[in-house]
C-alpha positions in Angstrom: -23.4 38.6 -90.1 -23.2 41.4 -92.4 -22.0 45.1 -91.1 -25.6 46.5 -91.3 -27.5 43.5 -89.9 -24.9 43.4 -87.1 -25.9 46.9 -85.9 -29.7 46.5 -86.7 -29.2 44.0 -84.1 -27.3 46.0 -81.8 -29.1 49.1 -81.6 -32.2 47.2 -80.9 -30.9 45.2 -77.7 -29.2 48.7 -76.3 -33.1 49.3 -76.1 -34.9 46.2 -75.2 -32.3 45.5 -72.4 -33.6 48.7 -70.2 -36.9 47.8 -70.9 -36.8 45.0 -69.7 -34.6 45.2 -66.8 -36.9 48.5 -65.7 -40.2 46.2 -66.6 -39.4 42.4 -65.2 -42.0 39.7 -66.7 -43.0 41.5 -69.6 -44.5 38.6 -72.9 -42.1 37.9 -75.8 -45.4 39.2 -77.8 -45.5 42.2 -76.3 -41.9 42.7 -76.9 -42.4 42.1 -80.2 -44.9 44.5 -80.7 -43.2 47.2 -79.0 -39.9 46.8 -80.8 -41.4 45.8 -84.4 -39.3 42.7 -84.4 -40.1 39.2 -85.2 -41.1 36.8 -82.0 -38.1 34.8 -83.7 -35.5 37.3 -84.0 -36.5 38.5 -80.3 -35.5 35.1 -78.8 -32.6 35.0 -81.1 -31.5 38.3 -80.1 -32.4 37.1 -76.0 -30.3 34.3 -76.2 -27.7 36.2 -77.3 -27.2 37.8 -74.6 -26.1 34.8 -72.3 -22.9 34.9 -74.3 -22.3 38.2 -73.0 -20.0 39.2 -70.0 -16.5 40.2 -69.0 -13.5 37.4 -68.2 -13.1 35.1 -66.1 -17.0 34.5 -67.7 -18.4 33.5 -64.1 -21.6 33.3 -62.8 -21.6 36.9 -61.8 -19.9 38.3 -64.7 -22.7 37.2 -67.1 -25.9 38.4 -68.2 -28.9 35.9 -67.5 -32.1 35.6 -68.9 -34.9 33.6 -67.9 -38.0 33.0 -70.3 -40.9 31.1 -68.3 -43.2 29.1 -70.3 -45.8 31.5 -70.6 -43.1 33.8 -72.5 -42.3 35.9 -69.6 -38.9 38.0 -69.8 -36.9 38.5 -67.0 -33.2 39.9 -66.7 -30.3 39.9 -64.2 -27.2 42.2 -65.3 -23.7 41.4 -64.2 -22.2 43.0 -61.7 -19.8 45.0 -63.7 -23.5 46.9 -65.0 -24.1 48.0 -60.9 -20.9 50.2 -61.1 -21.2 53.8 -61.9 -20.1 54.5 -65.6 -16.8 56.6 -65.7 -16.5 59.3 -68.6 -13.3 60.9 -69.9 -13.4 64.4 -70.2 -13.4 64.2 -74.2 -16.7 61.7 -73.5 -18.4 64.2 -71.1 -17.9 66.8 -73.9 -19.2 65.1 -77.2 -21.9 64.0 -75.4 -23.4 67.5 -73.9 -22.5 68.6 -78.0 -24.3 65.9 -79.4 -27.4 66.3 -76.8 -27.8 69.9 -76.6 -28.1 69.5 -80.8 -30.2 67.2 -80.1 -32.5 69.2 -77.6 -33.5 71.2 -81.1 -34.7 68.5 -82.7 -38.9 69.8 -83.2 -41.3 67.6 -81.4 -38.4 65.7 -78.9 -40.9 64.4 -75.8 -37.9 63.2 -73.7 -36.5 66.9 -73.9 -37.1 67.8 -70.2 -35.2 64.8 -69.2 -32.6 65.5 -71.1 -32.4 69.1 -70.6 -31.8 68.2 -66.9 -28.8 65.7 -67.6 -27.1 67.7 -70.0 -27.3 70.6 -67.0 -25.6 68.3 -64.6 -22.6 67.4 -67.1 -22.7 70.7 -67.6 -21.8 71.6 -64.0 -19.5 68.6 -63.6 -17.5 70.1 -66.7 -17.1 73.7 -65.5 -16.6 76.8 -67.0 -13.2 76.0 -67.6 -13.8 73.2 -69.9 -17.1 74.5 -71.5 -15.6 78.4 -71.5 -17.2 80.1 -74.5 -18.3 77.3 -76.0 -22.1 77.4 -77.7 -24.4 75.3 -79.6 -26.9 76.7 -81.3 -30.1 74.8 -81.8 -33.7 75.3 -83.8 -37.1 75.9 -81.9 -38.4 72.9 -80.3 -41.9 73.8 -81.3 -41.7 73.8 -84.6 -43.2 70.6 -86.7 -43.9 69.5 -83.1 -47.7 68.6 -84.2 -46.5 66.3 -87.7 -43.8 64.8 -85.5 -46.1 63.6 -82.9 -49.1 62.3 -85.5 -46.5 60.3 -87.2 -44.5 59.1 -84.2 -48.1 58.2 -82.9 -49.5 56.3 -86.0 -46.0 54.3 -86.6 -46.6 52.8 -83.0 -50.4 52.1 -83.8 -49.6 51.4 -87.6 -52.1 53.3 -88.7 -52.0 54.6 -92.6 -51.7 58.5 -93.1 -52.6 60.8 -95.8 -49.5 63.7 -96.3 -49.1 66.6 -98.4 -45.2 66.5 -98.7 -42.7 69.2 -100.2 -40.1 68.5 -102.1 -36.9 70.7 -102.4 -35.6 68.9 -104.9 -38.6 69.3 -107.4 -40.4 72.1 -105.5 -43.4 70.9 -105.3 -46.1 69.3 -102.8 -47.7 66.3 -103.9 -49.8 64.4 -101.7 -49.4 60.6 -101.0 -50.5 57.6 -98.6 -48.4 56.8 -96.3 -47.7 53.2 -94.3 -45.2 54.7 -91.3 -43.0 52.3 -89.1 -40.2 53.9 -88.4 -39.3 57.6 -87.4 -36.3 58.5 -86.3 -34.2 61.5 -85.6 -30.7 62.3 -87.6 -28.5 65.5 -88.7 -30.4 67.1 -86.4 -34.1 66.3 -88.5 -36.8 64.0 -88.1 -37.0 61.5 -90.5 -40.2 58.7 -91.0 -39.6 55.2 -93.6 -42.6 54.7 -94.9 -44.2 52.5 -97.6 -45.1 55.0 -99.9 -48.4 54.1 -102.1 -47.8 56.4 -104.7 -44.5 55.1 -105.7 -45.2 51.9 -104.5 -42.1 51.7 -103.3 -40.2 52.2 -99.7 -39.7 56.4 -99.3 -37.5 58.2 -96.2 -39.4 61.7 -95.6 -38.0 64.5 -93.8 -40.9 65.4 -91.3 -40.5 69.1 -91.5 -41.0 69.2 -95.1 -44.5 67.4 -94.4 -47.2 70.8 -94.5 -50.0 68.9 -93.5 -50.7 65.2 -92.3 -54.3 63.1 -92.1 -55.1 59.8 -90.4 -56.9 58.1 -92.5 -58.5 55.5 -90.2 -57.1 52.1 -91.9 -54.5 50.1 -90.6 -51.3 48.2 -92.1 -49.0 45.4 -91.2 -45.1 46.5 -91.1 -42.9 45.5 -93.9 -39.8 45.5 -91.9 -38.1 47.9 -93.5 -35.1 49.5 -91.9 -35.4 52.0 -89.1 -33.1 54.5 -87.2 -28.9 53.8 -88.4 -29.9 54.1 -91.7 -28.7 55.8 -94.6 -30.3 59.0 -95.3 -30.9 58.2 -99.2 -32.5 55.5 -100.5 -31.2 54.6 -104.0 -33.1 53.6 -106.8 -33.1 53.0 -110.4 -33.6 56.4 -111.5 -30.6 57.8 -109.8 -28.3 59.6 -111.7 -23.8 59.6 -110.9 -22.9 63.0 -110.0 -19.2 63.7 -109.6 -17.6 66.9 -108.2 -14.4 68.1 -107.3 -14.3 69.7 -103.3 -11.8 72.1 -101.9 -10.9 71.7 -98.3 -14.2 74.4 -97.6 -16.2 71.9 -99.1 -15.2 68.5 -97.8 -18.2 68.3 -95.0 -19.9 67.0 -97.9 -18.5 63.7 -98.4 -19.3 64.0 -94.5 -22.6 64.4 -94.9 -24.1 63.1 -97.9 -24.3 59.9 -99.5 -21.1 59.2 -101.2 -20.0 56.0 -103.7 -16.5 56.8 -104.1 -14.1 59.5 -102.8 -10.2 60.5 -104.4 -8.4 63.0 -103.2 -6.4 64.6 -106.1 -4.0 67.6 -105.9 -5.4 68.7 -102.4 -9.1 68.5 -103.7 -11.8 65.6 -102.7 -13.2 64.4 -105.8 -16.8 62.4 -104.8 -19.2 60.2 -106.8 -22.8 60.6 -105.3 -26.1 59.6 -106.0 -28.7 62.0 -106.9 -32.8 61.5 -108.3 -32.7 65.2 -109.4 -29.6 67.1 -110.7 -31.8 70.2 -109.6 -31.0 69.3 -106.1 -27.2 69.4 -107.0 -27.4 72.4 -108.3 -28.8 73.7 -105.0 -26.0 72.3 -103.2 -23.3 73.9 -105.5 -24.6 77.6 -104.6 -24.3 77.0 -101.0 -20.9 75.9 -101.3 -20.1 79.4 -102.9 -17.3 78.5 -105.5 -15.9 75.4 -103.7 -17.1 73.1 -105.6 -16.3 72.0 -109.5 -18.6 70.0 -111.6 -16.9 67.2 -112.7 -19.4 65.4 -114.5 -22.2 65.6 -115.6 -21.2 68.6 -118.0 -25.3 70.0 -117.8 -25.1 70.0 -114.0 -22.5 73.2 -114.6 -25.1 74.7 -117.0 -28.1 74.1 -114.6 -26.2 75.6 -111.6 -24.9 78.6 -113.2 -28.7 79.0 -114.3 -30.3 79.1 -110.9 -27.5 81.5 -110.0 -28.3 84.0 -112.8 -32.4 83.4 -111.4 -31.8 84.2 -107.9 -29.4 87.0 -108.9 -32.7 88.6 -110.7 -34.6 88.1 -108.0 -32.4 90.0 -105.8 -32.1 92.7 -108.8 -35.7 92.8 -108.7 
């Protein structure tokens, strides 16, 4: 199977499997619904998980599934899933990092729960192995309200109505929206959406959504991809940026998008993607001089343009 189909499926058993086990006899169609798969891909992905286990591949070293004839789901995990997991110490500490980031992610509903888990790593760690280390993270509350209307309308796929803002082309335009996936990355929450303006399938950061109207009507999913996906979509209109990074600057082939990367003479030299060299621009004054533009040759021009602008704003 290809890479990305491979994890598709993976990510979406590592969350059917607890649902089910947790919630014995529940429909294939129900399932379906909850997970936005296909009743065929479900049983495919069911099935699948007969083959899994631990050697010698005995009766107790094998997940079993059993599907009645009324499309009832039941599951019965291997022994080796009763005994308690075991984390390294390295383990223990990217995982309090990545979930105390994650706690400041705007509009998280399972943050209580989580709070309390990262508290009891926290304690099984010690001060010795945490000593001065902190994390800082945003306010919870904020874009709590557009986060919960679209989480809320992709489960009920219901169409919305949003006035979004670009920071690319700063500007808000509004559009109507076809949500069925929202997810949370980079420490932002993201919704893929069928977009009915560009008639085409959009990503939108959530926070950058200023205000957000049901609209009453209904859709049915398109499948597109959900959480695991790349942050940028390409298109046609996409333009080749490449730029030459010093070591400050590397994070960006990191965390961006990139086609190619070289490194030459101690420097990264990427190929990215971008719909507005504006944006690119942007990027070059936060890395503050460690960055080169490689090509295209206007992207220098328009960056050392927005730098003489904001330096007359500051003047003024």
């Amino acid at each position: 199977m290809p890479p990305s189909r491979t994890a598709e499926r993976l990510r979406r058993l590592l969350a059917v499997v607890p649902y089910v086990v947790r919630n014995p006899g529940t429909r294939v169609e129900e399932l379906s619904r909850l997970f936005s798969v296909e009743e065929r891909e479900l049983l495919a992905d069911l099935n699948l998980l007969f083959m899994t286990g631990l050697p010698p591949y005995g009766p107790g070293d094998l997940v079993e599934v059993d599907i009645d004839d009324e499309g009832r789901v039941w599951l019965r995990m291997a022994d080796h899933f009763s005994r308690p997991v075991r984390l390294t110490r390295a383990e223990a500490v990217a995982l309090y990092l990545r979930g105390t980031e994650l706690l400041g992610v705007p509009g998280l509903a399972e943050a209580g729960p989580l709070r309390s888990a990262l508290d009891k790593i926290a304690e099984r760690l010690g001060p010795e192995t945490l000593g001065e280390l902190r994390v800082e993270v945003g306010h919870a509350d904020v874009a709590a309200g557009p986060v919960a209307t679209v989480r809320r309308a992709a489960e009920e796929r219901e169409r919305l109505e949003i006035d979004h803002y670009s920071a690319a082309r700063d500007a808000v335009t509004t559009r109507r929206i076809d949500p069925e996936h929202v997810f949370s990355a980079l420490g932002n929450w993201y919704v893929v959406a069928w977009d009915h303006l560009a008639d085409a399938e959009r990503m939108f950061r959530v926070d950058r959504i200023r205000e957000v109207r049901p609209t009453g009507e209904s859709f049915e999913p398109r499948g597109l991809l959900g959480p695991g996906r790349e942050l940028y979509t390409p298109g046609a209109e996409d333009r080749t940026v490449r730029l030459r990074l010093a070591p400050g600057a590397r994070w960006v082939a990191e965390y961006y998008r990139i086609d190619r990367a070289v490194d030459r003479d101690g420097a990264l030299e990427v190929t990215l993607p971008t719909k507005n060299l504006a944006w690119v621009a942007k990027l070059l004054l936060r890395l503050q001089g460690q960055a080169r533009v490689v090509d295209p040759p206007e992207l220098a021009g328009a960056a050392r343009a927005l730098a003489d602008q904001t330096l007359a704003l500051y003047r003024g």
